[in-house]
VMD Tcl script that builds the backbone (N, CA, C; Angstrom):
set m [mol new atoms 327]
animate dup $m
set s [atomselect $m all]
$s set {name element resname resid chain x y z} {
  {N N UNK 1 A -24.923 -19.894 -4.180}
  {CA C UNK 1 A -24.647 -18.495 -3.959}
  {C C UNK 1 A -24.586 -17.735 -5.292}
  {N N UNK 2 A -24.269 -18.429 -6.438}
  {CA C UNK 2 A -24.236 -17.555 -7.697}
  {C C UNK 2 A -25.702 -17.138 -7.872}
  {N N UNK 3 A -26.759 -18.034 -8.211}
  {CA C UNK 3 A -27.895 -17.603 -8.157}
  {C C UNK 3 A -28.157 -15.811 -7.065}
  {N N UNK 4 A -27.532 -15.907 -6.027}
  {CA C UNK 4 A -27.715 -14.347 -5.323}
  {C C UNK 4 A -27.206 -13.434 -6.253}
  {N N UNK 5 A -25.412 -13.856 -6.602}
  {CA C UNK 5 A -24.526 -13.096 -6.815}
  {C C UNK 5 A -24.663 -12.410 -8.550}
  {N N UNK 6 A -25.494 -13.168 -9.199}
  {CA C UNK 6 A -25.506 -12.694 -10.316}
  {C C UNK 6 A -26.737 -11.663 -10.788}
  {N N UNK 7 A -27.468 -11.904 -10.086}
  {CA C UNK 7 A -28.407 -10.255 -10.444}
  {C C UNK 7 A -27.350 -9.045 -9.768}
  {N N UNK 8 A -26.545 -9.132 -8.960}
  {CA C UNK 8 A -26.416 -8.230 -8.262}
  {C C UNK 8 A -25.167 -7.597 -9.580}
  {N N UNK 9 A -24.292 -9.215 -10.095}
  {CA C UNK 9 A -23.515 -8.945 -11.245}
  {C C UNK 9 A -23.996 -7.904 -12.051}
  {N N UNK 10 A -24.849 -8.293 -12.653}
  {CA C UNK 10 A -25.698 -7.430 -13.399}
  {C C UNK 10 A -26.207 -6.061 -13.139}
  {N N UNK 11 A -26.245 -5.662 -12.050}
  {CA C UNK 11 A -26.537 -4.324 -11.561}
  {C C UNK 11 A -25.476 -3.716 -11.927}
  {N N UNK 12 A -24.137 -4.535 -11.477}
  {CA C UNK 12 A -22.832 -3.830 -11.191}
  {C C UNK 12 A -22.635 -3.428 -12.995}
  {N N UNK 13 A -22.913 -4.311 -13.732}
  {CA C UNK 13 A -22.160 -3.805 -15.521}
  {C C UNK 13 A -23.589 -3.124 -15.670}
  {N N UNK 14 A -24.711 -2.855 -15.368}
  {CA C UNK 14 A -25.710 -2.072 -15.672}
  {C C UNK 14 A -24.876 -0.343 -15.580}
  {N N UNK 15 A -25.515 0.460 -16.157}
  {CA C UNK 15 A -25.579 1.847 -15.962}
  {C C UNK 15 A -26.289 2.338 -15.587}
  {N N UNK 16 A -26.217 3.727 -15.277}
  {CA C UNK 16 A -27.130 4.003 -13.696}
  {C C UNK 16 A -26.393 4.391 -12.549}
  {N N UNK 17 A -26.468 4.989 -11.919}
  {CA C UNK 17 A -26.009 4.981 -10.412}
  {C C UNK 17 A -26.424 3.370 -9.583}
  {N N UNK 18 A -25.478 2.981 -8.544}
  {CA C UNK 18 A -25.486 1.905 -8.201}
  {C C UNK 18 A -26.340 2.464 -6.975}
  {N N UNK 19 A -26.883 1.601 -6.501}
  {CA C UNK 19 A -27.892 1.510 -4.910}
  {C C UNK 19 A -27.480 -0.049 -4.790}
  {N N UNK 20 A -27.096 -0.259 -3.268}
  {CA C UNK 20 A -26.748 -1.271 -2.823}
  {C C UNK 20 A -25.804 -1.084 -1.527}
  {N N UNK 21 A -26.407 -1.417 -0.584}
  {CA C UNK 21 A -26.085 -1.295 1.076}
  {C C UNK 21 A -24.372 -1.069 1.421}
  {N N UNK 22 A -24.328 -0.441 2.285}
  {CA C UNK 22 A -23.279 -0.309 2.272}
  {C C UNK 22 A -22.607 -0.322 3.812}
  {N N UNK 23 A -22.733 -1.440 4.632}
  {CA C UNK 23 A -22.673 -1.779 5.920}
  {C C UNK 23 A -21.187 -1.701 6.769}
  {N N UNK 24 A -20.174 -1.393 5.486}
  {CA C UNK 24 A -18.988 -1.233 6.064}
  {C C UNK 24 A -18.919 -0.037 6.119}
  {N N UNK 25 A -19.421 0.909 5.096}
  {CA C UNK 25 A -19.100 1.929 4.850}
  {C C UNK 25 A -17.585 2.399 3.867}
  {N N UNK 26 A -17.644 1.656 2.656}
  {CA C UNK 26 A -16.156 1.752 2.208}
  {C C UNK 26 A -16.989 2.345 0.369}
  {N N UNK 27 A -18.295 2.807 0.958}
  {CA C UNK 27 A -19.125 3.558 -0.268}
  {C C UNK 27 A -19.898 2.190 -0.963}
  {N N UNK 28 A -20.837 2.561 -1.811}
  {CA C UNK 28 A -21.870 1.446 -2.558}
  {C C UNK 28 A -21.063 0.995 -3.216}
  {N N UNK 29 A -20.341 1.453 -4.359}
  {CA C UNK 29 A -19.526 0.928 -5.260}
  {C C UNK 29 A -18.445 -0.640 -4.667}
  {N N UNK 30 A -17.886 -0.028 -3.641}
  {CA C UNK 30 A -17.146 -0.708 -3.440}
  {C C UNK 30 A -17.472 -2.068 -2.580}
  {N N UNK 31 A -18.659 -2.090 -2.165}
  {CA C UNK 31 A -19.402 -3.129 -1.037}
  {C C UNK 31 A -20.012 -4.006 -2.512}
  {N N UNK 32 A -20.719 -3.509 -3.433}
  {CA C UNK 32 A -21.121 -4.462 -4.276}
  {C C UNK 32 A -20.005 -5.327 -5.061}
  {N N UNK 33 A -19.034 -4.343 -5.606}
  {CA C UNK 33 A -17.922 -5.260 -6.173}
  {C C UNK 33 A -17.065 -6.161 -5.463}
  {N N UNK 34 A -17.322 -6.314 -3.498}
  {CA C UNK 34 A -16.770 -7.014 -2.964}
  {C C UNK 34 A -17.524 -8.621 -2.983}
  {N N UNK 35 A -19.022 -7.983 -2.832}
  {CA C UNK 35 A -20.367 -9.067 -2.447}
  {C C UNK 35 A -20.429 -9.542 -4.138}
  {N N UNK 36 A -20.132 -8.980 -5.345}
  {CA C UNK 36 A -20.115 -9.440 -6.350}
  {C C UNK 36 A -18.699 -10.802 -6.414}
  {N N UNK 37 A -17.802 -10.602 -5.979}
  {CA C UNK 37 A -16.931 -11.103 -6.159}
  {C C UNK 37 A -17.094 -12.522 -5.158}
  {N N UNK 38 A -17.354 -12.510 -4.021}
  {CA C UNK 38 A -17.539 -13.228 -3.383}
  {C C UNK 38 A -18.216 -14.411 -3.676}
  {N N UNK 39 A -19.641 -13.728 -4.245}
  {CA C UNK 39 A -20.872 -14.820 -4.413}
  {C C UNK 39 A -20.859 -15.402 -6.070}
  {N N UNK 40 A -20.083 -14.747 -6.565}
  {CA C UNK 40 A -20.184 -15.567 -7.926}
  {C C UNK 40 A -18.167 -16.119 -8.426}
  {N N UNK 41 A -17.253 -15.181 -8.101}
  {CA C UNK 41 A -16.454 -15.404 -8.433}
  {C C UNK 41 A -15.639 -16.925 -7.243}
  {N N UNK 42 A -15.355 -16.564 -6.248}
  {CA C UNK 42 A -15.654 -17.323 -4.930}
  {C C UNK 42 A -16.274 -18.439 -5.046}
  {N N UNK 43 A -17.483 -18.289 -5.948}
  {CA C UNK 43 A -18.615 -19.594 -5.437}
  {C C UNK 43 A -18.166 -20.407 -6.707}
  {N N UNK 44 A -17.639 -20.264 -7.619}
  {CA C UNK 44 A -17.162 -20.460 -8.907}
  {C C UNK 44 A -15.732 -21.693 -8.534}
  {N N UNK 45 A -14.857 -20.776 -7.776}
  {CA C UNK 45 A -13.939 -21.249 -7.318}
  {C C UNK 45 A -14.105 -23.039 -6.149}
  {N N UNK 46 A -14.949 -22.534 -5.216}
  {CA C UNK 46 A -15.501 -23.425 -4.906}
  {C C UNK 46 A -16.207 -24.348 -5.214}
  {N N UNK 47 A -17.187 -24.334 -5.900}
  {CA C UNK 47 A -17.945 -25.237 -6.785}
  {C C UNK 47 A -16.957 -26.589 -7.420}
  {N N UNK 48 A -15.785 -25.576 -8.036}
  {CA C UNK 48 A -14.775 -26.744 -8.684}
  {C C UNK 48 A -14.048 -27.395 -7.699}
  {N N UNK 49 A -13.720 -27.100 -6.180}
  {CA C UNK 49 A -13.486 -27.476 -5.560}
  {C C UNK 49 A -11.665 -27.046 -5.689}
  {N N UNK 50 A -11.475 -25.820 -6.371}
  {CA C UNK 50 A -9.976 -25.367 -6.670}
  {C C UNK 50 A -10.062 -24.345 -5.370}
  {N N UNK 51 A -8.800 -24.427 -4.786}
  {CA C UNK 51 A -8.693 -23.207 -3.407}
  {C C UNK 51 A -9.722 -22.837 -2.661}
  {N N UNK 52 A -10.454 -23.966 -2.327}
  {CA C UNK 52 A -11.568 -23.937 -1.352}
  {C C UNK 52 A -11.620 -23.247 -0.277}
  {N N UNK 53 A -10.616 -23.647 0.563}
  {CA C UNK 53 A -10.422 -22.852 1.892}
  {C C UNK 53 A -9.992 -21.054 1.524}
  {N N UNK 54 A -9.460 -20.860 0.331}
  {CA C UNK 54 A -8.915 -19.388 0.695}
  {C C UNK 54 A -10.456 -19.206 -0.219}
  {N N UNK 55 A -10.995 -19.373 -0.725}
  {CA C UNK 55 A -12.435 -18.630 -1.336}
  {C C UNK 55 A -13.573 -18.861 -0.588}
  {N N UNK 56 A -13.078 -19.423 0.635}
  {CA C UNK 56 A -14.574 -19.898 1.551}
  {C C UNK 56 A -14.370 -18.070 2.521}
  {N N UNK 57 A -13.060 -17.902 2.654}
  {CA C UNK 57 A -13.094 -16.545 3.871}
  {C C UNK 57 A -13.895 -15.489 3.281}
  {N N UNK 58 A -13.471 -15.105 1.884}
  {CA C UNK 58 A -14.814 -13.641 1.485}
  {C C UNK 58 A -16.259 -14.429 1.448}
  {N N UNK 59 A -16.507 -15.727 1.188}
  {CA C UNK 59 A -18.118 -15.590 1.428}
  {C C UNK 59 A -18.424 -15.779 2.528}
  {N N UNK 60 A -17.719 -16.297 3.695}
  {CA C UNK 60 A -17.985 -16.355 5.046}
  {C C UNK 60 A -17.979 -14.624 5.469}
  {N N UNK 61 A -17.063 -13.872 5.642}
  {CA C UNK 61 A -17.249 -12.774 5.641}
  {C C UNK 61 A -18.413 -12.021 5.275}
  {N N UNK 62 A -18.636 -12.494 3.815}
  {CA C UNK 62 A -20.114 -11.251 3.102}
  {C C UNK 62 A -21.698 -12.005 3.897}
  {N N UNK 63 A -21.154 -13.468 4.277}
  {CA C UNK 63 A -22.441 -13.777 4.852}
  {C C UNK 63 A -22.632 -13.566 6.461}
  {N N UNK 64 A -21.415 -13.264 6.959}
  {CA C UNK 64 A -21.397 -12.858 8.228}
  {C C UNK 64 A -21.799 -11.347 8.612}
  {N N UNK 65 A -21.510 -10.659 7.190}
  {CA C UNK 65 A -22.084 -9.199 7.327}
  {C C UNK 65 A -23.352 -9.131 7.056}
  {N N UNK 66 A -23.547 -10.198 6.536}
  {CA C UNK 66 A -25.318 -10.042 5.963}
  {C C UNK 66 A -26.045 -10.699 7.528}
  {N N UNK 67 A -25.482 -11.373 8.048}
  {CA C UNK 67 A -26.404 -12.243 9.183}
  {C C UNK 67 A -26.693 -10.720 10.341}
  {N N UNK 68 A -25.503 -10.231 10.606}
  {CA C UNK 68 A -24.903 -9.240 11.669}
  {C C UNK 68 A -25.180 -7.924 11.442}
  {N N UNK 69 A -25.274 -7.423 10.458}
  {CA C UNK 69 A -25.531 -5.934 10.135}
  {C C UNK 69 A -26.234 -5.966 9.084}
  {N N UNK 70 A -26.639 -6.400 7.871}
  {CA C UNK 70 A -27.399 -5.809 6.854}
  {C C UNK 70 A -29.374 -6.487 7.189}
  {N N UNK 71 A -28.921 -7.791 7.777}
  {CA C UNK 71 A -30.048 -8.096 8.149}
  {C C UNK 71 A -30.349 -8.446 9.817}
  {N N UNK 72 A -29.491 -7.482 10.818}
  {CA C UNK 72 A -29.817 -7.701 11.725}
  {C C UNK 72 A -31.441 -7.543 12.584}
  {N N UNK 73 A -32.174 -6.610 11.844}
  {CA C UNK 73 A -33.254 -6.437 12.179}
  {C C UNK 73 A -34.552 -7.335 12.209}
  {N N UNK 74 A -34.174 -8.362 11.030}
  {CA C UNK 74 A -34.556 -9.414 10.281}
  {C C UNK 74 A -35.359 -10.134 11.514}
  {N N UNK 75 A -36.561 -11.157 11.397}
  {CA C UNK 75 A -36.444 -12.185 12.594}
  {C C UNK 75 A -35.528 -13.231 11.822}
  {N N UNK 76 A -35.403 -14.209 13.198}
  {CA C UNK 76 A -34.678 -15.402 12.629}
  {C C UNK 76 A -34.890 -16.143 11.732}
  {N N UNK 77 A -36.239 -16.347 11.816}
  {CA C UNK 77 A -36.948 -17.123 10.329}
  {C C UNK 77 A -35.941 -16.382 8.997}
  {N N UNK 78 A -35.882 -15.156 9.197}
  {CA C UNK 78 A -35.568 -14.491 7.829}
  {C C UNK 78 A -34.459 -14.728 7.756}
  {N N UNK 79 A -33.281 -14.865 8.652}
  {CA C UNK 79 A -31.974 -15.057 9.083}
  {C C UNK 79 A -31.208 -16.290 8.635}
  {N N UNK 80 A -32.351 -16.660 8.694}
  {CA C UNK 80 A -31.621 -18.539 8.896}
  {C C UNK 80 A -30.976 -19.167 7.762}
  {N N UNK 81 A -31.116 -18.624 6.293}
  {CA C UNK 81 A -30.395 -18.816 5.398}
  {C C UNK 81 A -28.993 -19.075 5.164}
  {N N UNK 82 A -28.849 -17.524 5.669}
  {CA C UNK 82 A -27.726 -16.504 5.717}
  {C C UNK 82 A -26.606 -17.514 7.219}
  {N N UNK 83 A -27.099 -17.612 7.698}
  {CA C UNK 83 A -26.674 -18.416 9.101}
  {C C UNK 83 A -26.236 -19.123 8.857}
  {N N UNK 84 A -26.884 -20.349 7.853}
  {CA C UNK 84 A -26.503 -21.787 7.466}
  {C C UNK 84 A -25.799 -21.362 6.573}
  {N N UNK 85 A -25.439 -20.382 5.512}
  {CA C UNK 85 A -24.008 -20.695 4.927}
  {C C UNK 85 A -22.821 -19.768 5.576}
  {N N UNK 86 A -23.612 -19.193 6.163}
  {CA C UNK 86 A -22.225 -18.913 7.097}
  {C C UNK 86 A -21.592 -19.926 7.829}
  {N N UNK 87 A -22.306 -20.771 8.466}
  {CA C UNK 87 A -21.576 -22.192 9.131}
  {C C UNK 87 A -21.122 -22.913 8.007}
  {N N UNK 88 A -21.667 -22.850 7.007}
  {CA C UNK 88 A -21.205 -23.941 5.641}
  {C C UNK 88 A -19.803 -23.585 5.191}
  {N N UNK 89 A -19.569 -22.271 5.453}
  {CA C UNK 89 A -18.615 -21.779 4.862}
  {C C UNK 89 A -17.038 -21.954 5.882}
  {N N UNK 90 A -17.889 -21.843 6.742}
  {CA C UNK 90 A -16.523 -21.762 8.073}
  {C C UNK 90 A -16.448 -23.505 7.728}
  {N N UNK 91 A -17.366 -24.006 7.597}
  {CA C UNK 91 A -17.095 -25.356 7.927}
  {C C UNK 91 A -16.252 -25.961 6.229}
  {N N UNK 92 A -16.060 -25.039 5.270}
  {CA C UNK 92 A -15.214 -25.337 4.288}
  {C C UNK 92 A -13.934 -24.868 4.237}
  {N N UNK 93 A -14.037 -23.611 5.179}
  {CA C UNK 93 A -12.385 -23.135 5.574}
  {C C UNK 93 A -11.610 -24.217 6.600}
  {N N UNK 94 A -12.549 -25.225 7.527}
  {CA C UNK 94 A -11.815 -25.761 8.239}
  {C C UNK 94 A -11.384 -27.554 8.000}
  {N N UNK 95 A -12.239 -28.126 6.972}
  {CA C UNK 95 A -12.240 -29.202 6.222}
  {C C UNK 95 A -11.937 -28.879 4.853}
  {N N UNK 96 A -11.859 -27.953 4.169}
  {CA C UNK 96 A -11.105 -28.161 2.696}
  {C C UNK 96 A -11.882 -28.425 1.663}
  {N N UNK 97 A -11.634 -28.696 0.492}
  {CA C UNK 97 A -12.479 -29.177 -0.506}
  {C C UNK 97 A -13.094 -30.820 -0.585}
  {N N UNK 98 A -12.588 -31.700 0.461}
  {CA C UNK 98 A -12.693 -32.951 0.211}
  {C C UNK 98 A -12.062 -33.658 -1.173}
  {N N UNK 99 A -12.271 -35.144 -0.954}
  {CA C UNK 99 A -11.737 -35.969 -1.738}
  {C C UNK 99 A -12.341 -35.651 -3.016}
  {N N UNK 100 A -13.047 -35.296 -3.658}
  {CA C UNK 100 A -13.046 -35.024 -5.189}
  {C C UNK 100 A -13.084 -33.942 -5.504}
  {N N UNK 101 A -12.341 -33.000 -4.755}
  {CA C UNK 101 A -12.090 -31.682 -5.480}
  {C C UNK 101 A -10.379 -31.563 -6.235}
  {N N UNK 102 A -10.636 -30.414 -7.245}
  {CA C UNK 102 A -9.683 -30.302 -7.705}
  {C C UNK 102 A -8.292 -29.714 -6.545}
  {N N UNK 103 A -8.742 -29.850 -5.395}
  {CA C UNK 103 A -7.410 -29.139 -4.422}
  {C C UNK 103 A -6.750 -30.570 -4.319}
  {N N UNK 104 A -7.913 -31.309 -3.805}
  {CA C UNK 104 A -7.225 -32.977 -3.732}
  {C C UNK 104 A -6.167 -33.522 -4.884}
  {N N UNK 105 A -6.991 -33.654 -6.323}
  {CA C UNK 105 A -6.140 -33.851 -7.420}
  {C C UNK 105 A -4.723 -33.711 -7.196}
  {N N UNK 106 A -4.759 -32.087 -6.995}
  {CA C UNK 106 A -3.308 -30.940 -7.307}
  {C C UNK 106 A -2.326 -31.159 -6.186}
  {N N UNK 107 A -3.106 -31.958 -4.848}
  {CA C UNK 107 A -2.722 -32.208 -3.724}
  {C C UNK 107 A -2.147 -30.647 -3.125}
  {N N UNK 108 A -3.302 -29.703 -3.390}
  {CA C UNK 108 A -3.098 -28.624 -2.797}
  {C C UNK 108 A -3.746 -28.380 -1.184}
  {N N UNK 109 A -4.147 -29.266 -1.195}
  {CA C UNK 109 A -5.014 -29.087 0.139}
  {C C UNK 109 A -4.481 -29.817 1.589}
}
mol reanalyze $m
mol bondsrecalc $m
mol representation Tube
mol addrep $m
């Protein structure tokens, strides 16, 4: 997910007016610095396997908005990405980081 999340990083410290969807409606600004946070800060978190389950809910969320509203028009072929980490993600909020993550270590999990 960083690979998504970091061009978009980059838009966000770019100057310029921002363009970037805004499916909640809470303005551009504020939908990118959420989907920024999610896909790189989130995926960061996860990766190390530190607070897995509470950093799996914003990317399950940003990918549930992307499956449901930003690309609902999409066919499924186009969809199916977005789908599979949305299940990936629910399926890390409900199993945890596993045995070699740092939640295990800390026995936070």
């Amino acid at each position: 997910m960083i690979t998504h999340g970091w061009p978009k990083m980059m838009k966000l410290m770019g100057e310029g007016p921002i363009t970037f969807p805004d499916p909640l409606h809470i303005g551009m600004p504020a939908s990118l610095i959420l989907t920024v946070f999610a896909e790189v800060i989130c995926s960061v978190f996860i990766a190390l396997g530190l607070w897995t389950r509470a950093f799996a809910i914003p990317l399950f969320i940003t990918m549930l908005v992307a499956v449901l509203i930003v690309h609902s028009g999409d066919s499924f072929s186009d969809r199916e990405g977005a789908i599979q980490y949305t299940l990936v993600y629910a399926l890390l909020f409900v199993t945890g980081g596993g045995k070699f993550s740092l939640d295990r270590l800390f026995k936070m999990d």
